[in-house]
N, C-alpha and C positions, 0 to 999 in steps of 0.2 A: 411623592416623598423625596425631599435632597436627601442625599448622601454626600461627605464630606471624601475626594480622592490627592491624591500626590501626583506630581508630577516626576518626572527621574531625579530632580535634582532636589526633589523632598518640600517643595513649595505647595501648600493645599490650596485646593481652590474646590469650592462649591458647585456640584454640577448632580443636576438628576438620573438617577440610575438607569432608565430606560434608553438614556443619549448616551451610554457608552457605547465603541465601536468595539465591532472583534476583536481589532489589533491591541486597541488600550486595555481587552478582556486579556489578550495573549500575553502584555509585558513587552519593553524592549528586548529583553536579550531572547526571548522564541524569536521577536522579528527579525534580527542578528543572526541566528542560528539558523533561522530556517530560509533566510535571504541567501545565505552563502550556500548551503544543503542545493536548495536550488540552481545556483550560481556553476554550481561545480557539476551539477548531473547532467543541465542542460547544453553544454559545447565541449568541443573536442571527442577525444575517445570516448568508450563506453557510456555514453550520455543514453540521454531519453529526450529527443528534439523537440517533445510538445510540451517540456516544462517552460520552454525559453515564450511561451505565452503569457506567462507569469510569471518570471523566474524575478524580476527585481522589483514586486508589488510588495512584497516585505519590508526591504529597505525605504523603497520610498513612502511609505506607511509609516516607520521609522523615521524618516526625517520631517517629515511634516508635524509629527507628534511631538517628536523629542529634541527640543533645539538647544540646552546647553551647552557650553563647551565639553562636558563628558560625555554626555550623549552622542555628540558629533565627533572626538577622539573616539569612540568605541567603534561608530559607524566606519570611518576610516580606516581604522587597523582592519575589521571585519572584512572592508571590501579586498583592502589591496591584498590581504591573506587568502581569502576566496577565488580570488582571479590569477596569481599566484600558483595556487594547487591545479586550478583547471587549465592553465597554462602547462604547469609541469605533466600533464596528462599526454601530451603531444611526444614530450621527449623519452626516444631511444636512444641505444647504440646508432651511428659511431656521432649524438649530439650530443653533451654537454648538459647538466641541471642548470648552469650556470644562466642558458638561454631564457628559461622562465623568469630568470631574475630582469634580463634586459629587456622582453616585451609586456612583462606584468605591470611598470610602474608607471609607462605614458596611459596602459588602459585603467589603470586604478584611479588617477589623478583627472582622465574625462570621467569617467564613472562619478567621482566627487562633485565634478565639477556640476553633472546635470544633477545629483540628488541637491547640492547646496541650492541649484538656481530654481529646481522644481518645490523645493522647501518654501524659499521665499516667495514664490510665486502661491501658494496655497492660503499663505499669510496675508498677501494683498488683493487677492482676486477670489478665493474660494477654491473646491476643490474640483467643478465640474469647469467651467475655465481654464484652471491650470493641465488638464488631460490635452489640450488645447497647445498649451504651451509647452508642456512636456515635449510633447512630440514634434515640434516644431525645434527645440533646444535639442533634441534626436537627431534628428535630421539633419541638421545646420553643422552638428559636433562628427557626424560622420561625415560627410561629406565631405569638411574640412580634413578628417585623416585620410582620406583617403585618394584627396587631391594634395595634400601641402605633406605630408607626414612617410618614411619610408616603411610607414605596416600595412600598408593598401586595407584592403577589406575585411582582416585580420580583425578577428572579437567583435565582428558587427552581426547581428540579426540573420543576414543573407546565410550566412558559414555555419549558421545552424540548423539550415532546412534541406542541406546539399540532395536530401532524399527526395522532399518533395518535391514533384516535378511539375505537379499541379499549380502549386501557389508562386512558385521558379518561373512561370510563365509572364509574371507581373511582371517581372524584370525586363521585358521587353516594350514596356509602356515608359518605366523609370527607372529602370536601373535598380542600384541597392540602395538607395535610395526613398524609396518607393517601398520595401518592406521595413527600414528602419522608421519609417513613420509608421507604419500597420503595425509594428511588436511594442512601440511607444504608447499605442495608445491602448491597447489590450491591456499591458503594463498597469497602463494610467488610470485606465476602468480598476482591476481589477484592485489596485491598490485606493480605490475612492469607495470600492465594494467592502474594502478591510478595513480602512482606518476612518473614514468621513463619519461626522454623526447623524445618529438617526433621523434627524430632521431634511439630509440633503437627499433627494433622489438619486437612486441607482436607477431605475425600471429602462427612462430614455435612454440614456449613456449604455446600458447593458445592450439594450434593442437595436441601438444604433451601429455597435461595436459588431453584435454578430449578423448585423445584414451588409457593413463592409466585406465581415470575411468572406461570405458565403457568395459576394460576389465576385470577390479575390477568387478564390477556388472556383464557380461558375465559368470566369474568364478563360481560366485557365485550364478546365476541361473543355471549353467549347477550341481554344486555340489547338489542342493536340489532338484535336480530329483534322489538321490538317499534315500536309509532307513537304519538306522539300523537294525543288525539282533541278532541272538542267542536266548537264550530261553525270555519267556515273566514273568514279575515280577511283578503281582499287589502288589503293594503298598500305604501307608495310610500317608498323614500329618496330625497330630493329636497337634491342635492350644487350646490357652489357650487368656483370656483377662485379666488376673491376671497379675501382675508384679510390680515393682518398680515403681513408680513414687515421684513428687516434693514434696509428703505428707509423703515420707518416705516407709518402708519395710509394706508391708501387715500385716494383723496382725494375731497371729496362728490359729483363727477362720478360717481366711478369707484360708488360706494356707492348712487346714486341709481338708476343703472345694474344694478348687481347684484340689488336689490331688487324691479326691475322683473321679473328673467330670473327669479328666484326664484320668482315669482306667476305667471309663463308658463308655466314649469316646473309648477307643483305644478297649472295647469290643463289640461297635459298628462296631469298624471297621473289627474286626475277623470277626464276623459273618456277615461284606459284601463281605468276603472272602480274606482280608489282610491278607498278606504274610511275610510284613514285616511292622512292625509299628514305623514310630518316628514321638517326640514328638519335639516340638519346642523347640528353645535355652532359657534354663533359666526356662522350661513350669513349675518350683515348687522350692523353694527355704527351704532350711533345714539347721537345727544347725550341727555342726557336731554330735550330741548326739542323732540325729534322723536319720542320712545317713542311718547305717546299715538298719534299719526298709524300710527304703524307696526300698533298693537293694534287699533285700528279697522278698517284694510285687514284684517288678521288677518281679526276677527269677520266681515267684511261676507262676504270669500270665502268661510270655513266654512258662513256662510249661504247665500248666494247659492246655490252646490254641493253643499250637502249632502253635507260632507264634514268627518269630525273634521281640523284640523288644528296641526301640534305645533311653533308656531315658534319658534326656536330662535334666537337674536340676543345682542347683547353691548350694554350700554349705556357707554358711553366715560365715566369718571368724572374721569379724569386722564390727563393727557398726559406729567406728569414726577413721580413717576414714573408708568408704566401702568398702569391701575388699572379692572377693568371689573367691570359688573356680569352676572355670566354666566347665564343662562336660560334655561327656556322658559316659552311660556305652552301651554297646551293648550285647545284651542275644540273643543265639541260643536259636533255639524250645525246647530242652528241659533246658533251663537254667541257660548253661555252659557261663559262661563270658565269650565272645570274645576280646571282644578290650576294652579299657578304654583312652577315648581321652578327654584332655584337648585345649581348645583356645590357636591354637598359637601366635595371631593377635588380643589379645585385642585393639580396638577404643580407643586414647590418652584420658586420662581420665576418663575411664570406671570402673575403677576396678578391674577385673579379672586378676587373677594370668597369668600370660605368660608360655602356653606351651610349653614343651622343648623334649617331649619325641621324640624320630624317630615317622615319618610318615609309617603308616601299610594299608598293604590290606589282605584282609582274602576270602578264598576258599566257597562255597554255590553251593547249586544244581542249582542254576542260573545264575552262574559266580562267579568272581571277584568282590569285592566291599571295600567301603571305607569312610570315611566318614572325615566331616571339620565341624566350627562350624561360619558361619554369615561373619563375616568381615575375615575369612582367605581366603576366595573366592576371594576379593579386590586383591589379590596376584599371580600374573601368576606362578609363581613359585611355591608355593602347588601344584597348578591342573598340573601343567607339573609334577612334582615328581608322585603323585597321577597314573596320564597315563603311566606314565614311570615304575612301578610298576604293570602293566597290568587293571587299574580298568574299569568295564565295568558299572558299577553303583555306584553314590557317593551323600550318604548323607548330606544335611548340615543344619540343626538345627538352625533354625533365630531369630531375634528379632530387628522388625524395629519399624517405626513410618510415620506416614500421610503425615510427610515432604518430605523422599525419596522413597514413595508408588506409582508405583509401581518399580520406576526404580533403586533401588537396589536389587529387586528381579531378573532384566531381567539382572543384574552386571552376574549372578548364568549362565546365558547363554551363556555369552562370554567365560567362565572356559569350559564348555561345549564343545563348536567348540572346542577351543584351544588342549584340550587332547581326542576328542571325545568318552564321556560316559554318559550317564544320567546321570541328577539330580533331585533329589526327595527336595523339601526345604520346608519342613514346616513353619511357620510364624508367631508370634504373635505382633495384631496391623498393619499389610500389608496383601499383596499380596502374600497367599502360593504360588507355579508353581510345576510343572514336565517339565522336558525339555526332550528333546532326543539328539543325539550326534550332532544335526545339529543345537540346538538351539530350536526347534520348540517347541509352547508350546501345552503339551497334557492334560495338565488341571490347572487351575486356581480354586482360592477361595479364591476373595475380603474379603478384613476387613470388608467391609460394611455389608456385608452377615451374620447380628448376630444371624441367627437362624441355621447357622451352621459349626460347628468347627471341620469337617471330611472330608480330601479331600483323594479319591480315584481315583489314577492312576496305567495306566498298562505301565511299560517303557519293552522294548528291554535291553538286559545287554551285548550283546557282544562288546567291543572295535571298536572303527572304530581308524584305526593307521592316526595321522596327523604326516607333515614333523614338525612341530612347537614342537610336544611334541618329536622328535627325535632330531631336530637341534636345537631348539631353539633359542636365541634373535639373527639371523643370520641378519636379516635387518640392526641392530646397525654398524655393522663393514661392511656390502655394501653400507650402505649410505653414511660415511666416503670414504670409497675407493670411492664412484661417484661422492663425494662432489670436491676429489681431482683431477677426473678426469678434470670433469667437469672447474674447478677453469685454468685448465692448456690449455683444446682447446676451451673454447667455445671463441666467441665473446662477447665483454662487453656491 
């Protein structure tokens, strides 16, 4: 028997009752509502990371459905208000609301951009095709932020699974890359499982989705039955509680001070038998009229102690606006300056000078090693350069805050997999970590923990070779070619 239905924008059209989909039972605004519900649980703090399976099979069920210009003015308010609040989830003291406003509106605008193209793709090709294409406009759009854009990995699929360690392990075949196409097409399934009519198949696409994952996850428990090897490297993150905040620059009391506890600190760590000592991003901030004094202390300690160490400081260039010079220096046991690295990847807004110099790794009785500072890790492209350079140990010198605690630290783990080498990341205001090449964490040392500001880990330093830090963003141009396959035999 037909029944007579509307469409949003109040147009009837003739259609039999048994070919309505869930999503057209649901209504647009449940698939609005519950598109963002999801949107907002599944990233950032207090989430629940197994929604981010399905967290945009709503909207895009929604857009395939609903294509007037109302319909698609409501989707758009809807997203960039959902991603917005899950954005504003991140921020604490001493960051700004204002911040959700500046990364919510390039992800809202890619967000748009794949529901309009996956829209129209459902229209010309069908809906089991465009699962196809979906995830190849996934793929293609991350990639792109994450190579041309200053938000690195920021709101991509990877940064919602920092826990699993299992499925993290893809990451070493294709980077993030590689699961922006695996959450694309679960997406893309599950939204063809909502909205497609009764007459398209789900049964294959369902079968096919979860014998990817299960061999996602397979991979990935059969790889962490193995270990890193090479020589063993105790090492020291050596954190500070001193810094910047909305009251402005410390003051040289307070900096004089901090400097002092920072060289007590990292003598603590010598004599727990630290091998290599750094200090957190930023851990002391100096005129330039006070740098040398600082580099001298540096060298004298690494001398003195016999001990590499990785200091890590900010030189105050300007006060209006703020304007620093971010660094580290790195001192051999006895002294000798090794490397001097700037921030390549200062956070929009931040301050910091932009480094420019080449990427370096330098020789040690325990390997290869190397080092990055905070937000250049956001960047698959450092840590592949970095691997690609042999590093079997890679420092990276931090400074977060409450809002992204701990899961911009476990960001340090995905770099990991990716070019398989430790990471050592010191921390101030989060979560220090040590990781090993497989992700794993070998020590931790919460912010909360203010009775102590010395984390001692022993990592492995020899390279573990992934195809990812050899091939590289290889997924981007097979998902393309499957998209096309795909688009030309399947059935629609």
């Amino acid at each position: 028997m037909d029944t007579t239905r509307s469409s949003s924008d109040g147009t009837a059209r003739a259609s039999s009752a048994p070919s309505i989909s869930l999503a057209e039972a649901l209504g647009p605004r449940a698939l609005l509502l519950s598109g963002a519900l999801l949107t907002v649980l599944s990233a950032n703090r207090w989430s629940i990371p197994e929604l981010a399976w399905v967290s945009s099979a709503p909207w895009l069920a929604h857009a395939a459905l609903y294509r007037s210009r109302r319909d698609r003015a409501w989707l758009a308010l809807t997203v960039f208000v959902a991603i917005t609040i899950s954005t504003a989830k991140v921020i604490s003291p001493p960051i700004p609301y204002a911040m959700a406003l500046a990364f919510s509106p390039p992800a809202a605008l890619s967000a748009m951009v794949t529901l309009a193209l996956w829209s129209l793709s459902v229209r010309k090709l069908g809906w089991a095709r465009s699962v196809l294409v979906l995830a190849a406009i996934a793929t293609a759009g991350d990639w792109l932020t994450f190579t041309g854009s200053p938000l690195g990995t920021w709101n991509m699929a990877v940064n919602t699974q920092l826990d699993n360690l299992a499925l993290l392990q893809s990451l070493a075949l294709g980077g993030p890359s590689l699961l922006s196409w695996l959450f694309a097409v679960t997406n893309g399934v599950a939204a063809l499982a909502l909205g497609a009519p009764t007459t398209v198949s789900r049964r294959a696409p369902l079968l096919a989705t979860m014998a990817i994952v299960l061999a996602a996850y397979g991979y990935g428990l059969a790889r962490l039955e193995h270990s890193q090897g090479g020589p063993v490297l105790r090492a020291a993150a050596v954190r500070t509680d001193v810094g910047p905040s909305p009251a402005g620059m410390p003051s040289a009391h307070v900096l004089a001070r901090n400097e002092d506890e920072l060289f007590a600190r990292s003598l603590t760590a010598a004599q727990r038998g630290a091998e290599l000592i750094v200090w957190n991003e930023a851990a002391t901030i100096v005129t330039p009229a006070h740098e040398a004094d600082l580099l001298a202390r540096g060298r004298q300690f690494a001398r003195e102690h016999r001990v590499e160490l990785v200091l890590a400081y900010a030189v105050l260039l300007s006060q209006s606006p703020v304007r620093f010079d971010n660094q580290y220096r790195w001192f051999s046991t006895d002294g000798v300056e090794v490397e001097r690295y700037r921030k390549h990847h200062p956070v929009p807004g931040e301050g910091s000078i932009e480094g420019t110099e080449p990427l370096a790794t330098h020789a040690h009785r325990y390997g290869t090693a190397a080092g990055a500072i905070c937000y250049d890790f956001d960047f698959p492209a450092l840590g592949r350069a970095l691997a690609a350079k042999g590093a079997g140990v890679v420092v990276v010198p931090s400074s977060d805050w409450a809002g992204v605690d701990p899961a911009h630290g476990l960001v340090a783990r995905t770099r990991a997999i990716e070019g398989g080498f430790s990471v050592v990341r010191p921390v101030r205001w989060a979560t220090s970590y040590g990781f090993d090449a497989y992700g794993r964490v070998l020590a931790a040392l919460p912010a909360r923990d203010a009775t102590e500001h010395v984390l001692l880990v022993d990592v492995h330093t020899a390279p573990v070779r992934t195809p990812y830090a050899r091939f590289g963003d290889w997924p981007v141009l097979a998902s393309l070619a499957l998209a096309l396959f795909g688009a030309a035999v399947l059935r629609r």
